[in-house]
N, C-alpha and C positions, 0 to 999 in steps of 0.2 A: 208388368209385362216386359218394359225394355230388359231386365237381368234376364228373365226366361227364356227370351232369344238372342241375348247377348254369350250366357254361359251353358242355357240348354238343362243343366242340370246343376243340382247344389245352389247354388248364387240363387235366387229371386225366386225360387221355388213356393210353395204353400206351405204353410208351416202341420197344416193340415188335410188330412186323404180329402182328395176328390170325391163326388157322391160316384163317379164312374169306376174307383179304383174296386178293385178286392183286397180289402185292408179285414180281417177278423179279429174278435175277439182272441182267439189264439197268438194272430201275428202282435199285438199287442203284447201280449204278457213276455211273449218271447224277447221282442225288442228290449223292455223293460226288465226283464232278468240279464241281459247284457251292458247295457247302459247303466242300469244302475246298482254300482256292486263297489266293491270296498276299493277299489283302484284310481274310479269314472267321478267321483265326490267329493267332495271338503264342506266340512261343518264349519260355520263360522256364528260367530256370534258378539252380538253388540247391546251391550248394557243388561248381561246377565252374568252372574255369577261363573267361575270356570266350573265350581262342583256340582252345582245344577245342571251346565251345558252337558258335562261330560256322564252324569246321571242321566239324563234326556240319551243323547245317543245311545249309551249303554243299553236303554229299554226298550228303543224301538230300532233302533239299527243292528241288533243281533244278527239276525237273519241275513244278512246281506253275503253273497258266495265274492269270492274270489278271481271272479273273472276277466282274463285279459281286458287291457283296455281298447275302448274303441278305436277304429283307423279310422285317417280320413284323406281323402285324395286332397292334392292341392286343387286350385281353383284353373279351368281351364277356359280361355277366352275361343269361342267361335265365329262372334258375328252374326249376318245374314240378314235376311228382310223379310221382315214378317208386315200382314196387308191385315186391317183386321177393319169387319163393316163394324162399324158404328155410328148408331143415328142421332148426332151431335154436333158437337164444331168442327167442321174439317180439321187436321191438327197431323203436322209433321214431326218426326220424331229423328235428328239428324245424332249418331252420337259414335263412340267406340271404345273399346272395353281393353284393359291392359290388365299381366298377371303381376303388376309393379308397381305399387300404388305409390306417386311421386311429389315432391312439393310442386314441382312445375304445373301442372294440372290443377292444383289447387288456387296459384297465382292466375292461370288463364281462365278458369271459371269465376275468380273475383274482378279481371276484367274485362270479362263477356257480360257481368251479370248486367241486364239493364237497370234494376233497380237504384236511382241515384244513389249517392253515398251521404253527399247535401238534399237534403228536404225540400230544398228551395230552386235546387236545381232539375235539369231534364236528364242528368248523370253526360259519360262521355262513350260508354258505351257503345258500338255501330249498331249494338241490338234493340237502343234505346227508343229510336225515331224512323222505324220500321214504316213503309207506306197504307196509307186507309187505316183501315182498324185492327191490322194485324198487330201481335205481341208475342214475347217472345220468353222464355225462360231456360234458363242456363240448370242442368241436370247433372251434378257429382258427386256421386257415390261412393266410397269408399270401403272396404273391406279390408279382413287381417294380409290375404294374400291377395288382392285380385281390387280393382276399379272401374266403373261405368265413366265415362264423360260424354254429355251429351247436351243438344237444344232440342227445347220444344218450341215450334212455333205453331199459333193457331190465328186462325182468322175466319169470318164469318161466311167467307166464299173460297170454291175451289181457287177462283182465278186473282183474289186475296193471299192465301199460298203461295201462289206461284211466284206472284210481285217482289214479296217478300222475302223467296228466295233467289230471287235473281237481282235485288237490293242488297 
């Protein structure tokens, strides 16, 4: 849910239609006569013969057209705040999304994570020792073009939330 209202579209999407969308049997094939054609593929093969592999494609990849290859936009970051009821643990989602995916971010979500590093320790983390029963979890995504960074924190009460974020 965070990519879907972080990028809106592309990023965190469904890999699969909606039961709400109008997706047909027709729009399938069509997708799939564009996608998959002699440009969009690469046969690869690992611990099989080349005269075998390249017999295999020969018999079933005949049929494949020539169709440009696909396009695709780069990743665009939006934002926003999305409210969504759920009957659970209250749970905030603080985070933001860049089309630059950076080592920087990567060092600041290793030291956001509360998870100690030592086993034996409470870590050093500020997210570690959160007040009451609140916790906390460090959220980094990354992508070819585009990354989420983000906390989640949850707690057993609204007003657990709030402590927490004002901790």
């Amino acid at each position: 849910i965070f990519e879907a209202v972080a990028f809106r579209n592309g990023l965190g999407q469904p890999v699969f239609a909606s039961p709400h969308s109008a997706v047909n049997t027709e729009d399938v094939k069509s997708f799939a006569a564009s996608a998959f054609s002699k440009g969009n593929i690469a046969l690869v093969g690992t611990g099989i013969d080349n005269a075998v592999l390249a017999n295999l494609a020969a018999k079933h990849l005949t049929g494949l057209t020539s169709a440009s290859s696909l396009s695709s936009s780069p990743s665009q970051y939006f934002g926003g705040e999305s409210r969504v009821d759920a009957h659970s643990t209250p749970t905030i989602f603080i985070g933001f999304g860049t089309t630059a995916p950076s080592a920087a971010l990567s060092v600041l979500a290793s030291l956001l994570d509360p998870k100690p590093s030592l086993k034996w320790t409470a870590g050093s983390s500020p997210l570690a020792n959160l007040p009451g029963e609140a916790h906390a979890q460090v959220v980094h995504l990354t992508y070819s073009d585009a990354a989420l960074f983000g906390v989640i924190i949850q707690a057993p009460t609204a007003e657990g939330i709030k402590e927490a974020g004002q901790s």
